[in-house]
mmCIF file of the C-alpha atoms, coordinates in Angstrom:
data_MODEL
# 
_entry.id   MODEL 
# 
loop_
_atom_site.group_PDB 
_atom_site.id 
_atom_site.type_symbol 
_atom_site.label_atom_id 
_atom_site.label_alt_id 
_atom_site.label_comp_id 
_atom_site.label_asym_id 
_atom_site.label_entity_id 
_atom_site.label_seq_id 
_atom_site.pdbx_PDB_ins_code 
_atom_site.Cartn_x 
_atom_site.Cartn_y 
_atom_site.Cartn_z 
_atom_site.occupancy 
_atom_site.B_iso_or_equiv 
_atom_site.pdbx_formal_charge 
_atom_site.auth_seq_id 
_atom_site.auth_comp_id 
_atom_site.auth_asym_id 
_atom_site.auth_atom_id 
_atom_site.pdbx_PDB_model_num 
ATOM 1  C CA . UNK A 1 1  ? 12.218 -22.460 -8.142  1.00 0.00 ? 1  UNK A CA 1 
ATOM 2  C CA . UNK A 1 2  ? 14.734 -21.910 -11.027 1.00 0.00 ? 2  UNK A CA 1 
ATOM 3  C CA . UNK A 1 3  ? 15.568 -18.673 -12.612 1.00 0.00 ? 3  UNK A CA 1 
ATOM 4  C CA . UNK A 1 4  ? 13.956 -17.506 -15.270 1.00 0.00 ? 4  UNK A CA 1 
ATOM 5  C CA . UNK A 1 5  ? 15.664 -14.953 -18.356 1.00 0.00 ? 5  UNK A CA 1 
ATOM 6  C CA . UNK A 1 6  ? 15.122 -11.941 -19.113 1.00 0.00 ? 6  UNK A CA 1 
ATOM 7  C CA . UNK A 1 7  ? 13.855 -12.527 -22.484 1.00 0.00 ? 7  UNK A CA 1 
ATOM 8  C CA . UNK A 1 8  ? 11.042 -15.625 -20.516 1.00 0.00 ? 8  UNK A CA 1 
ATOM 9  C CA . UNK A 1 9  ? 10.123 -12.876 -18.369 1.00 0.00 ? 9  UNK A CA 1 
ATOM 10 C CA . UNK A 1 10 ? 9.087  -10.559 -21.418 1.00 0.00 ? 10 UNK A CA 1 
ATOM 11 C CA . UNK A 1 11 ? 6.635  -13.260 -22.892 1.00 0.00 ? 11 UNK A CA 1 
ATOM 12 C CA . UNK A 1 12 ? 4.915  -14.147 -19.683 1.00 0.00 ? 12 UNK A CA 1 
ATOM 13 C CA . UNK A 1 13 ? 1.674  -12.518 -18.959 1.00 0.00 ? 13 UNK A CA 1 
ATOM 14 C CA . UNK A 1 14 ? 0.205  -10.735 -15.713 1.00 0.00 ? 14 UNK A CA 1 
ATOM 15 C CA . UNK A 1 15 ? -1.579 -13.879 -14.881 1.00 0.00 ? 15 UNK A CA 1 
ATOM 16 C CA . UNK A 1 16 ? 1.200  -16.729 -15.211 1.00 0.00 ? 16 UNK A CA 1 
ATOM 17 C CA . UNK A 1 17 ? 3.571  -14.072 -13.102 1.00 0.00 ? 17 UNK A CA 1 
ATOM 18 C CA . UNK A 1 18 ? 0.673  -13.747 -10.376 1.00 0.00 ? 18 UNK A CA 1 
ATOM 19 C CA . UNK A 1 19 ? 0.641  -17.879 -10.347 1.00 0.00 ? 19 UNK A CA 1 
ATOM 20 C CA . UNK A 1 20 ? 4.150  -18.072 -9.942  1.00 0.00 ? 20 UNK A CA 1 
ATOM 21 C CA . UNK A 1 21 ? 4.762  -20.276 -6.449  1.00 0.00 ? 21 UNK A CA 1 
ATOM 22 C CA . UNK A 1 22 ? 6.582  -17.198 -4.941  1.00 0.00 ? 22 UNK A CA 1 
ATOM 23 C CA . UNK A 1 23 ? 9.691  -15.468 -5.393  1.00 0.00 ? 23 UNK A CA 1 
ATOM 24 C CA . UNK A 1 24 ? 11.645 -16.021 -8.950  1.00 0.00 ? 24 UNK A CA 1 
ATOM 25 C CA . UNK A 1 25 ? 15.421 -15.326 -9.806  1.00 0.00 ? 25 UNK A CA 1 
ATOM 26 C CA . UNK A 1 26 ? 15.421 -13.378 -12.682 1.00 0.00 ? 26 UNK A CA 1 
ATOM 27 C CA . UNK A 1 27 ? 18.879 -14.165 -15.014 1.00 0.00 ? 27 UNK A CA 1 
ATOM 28 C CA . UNK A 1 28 ? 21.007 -12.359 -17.648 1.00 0.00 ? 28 UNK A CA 1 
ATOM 29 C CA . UNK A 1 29 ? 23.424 -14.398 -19.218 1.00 0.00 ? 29 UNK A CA 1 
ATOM 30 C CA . UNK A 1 30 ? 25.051 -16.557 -16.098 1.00 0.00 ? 30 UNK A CA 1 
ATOM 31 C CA . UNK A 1 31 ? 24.329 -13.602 -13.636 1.00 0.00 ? 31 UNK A CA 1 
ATOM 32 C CA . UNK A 1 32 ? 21.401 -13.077 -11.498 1.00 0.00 ? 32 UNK A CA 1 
ATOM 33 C CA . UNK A 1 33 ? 19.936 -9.794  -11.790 1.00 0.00 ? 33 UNK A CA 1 
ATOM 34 C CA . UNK A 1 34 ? 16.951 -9.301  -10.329 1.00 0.00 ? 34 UNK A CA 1 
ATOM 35 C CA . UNK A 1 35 ? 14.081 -11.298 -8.110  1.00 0.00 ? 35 UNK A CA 1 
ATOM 36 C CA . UNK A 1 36 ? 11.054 -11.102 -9.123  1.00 0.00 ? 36 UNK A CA 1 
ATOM 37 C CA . UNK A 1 37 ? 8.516  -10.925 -6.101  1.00 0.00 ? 37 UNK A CA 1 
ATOM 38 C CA . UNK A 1 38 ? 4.276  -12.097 -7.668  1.00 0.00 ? 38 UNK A CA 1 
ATOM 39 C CA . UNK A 1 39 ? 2.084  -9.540  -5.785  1.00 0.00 ? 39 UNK A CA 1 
ATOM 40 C CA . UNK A 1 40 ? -0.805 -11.822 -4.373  1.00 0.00 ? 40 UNK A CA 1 
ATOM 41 C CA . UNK A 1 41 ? -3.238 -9.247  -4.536  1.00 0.00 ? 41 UNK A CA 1 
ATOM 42 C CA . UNK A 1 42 ? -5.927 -11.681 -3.143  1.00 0.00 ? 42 UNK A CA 1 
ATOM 43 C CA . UNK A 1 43 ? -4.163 -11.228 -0.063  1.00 0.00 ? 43 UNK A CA 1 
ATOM 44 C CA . UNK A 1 44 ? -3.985 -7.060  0.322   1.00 0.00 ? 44 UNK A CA 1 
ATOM 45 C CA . UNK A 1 45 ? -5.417 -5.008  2.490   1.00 0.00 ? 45 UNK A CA 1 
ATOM 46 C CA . UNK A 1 46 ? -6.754 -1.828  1.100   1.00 0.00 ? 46 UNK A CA 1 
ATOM 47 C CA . UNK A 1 47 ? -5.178 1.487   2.935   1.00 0.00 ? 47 UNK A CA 1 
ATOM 48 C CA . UNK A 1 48 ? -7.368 3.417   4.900   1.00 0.00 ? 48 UNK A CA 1 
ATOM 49 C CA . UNK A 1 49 ? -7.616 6.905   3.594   1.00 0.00 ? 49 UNK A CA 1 
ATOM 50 C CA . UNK A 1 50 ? -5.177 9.273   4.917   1.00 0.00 ? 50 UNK A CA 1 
ATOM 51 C CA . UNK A 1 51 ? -5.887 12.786  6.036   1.00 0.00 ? 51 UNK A CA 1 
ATOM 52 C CA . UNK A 1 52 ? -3.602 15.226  3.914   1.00 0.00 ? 52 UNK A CA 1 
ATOM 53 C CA . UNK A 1 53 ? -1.943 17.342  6.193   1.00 0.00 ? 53 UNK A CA 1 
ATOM 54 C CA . UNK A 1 54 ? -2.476 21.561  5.839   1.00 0.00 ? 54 UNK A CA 1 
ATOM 55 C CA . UNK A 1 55 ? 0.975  23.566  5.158   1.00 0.00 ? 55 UNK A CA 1 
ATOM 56 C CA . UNK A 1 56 ? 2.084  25.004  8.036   1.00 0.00 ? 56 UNK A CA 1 
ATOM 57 C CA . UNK A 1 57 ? 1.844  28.989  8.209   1.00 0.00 ? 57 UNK A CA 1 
ATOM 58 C CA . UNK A 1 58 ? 5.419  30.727  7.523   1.00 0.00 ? 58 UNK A CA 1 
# 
């Protein structure tokens, strides 16, 4: 996919970023800054809870 700018970036919304084919080059000027990754949260396991562990005793 081609890059897109910074200032492209700032207009798009939540939903054309999630239907982005996949990883993005994000550009300044000529330079490559950034890649933006689209979270396909369709695809994500929720965490299982995690027990908190007690402070140990000093």
């Amino acid at each position: 996919m081609r890059a897109i700018s910074i200032g492209q970036l700032h207009r798009m919304t939540g939903k054309a970023i999630a239907a982005l084919p996949g990883p993005v080059p994000i550009k300044s000027g000529d330079r490559v800054i950034a890649l933006l990754l689209p979270a396909r949260m369709d695809k994500v396991v929720p965490a299982e809870p995690t027990a908190v562990a007690e402070p140990a005793e000093s």
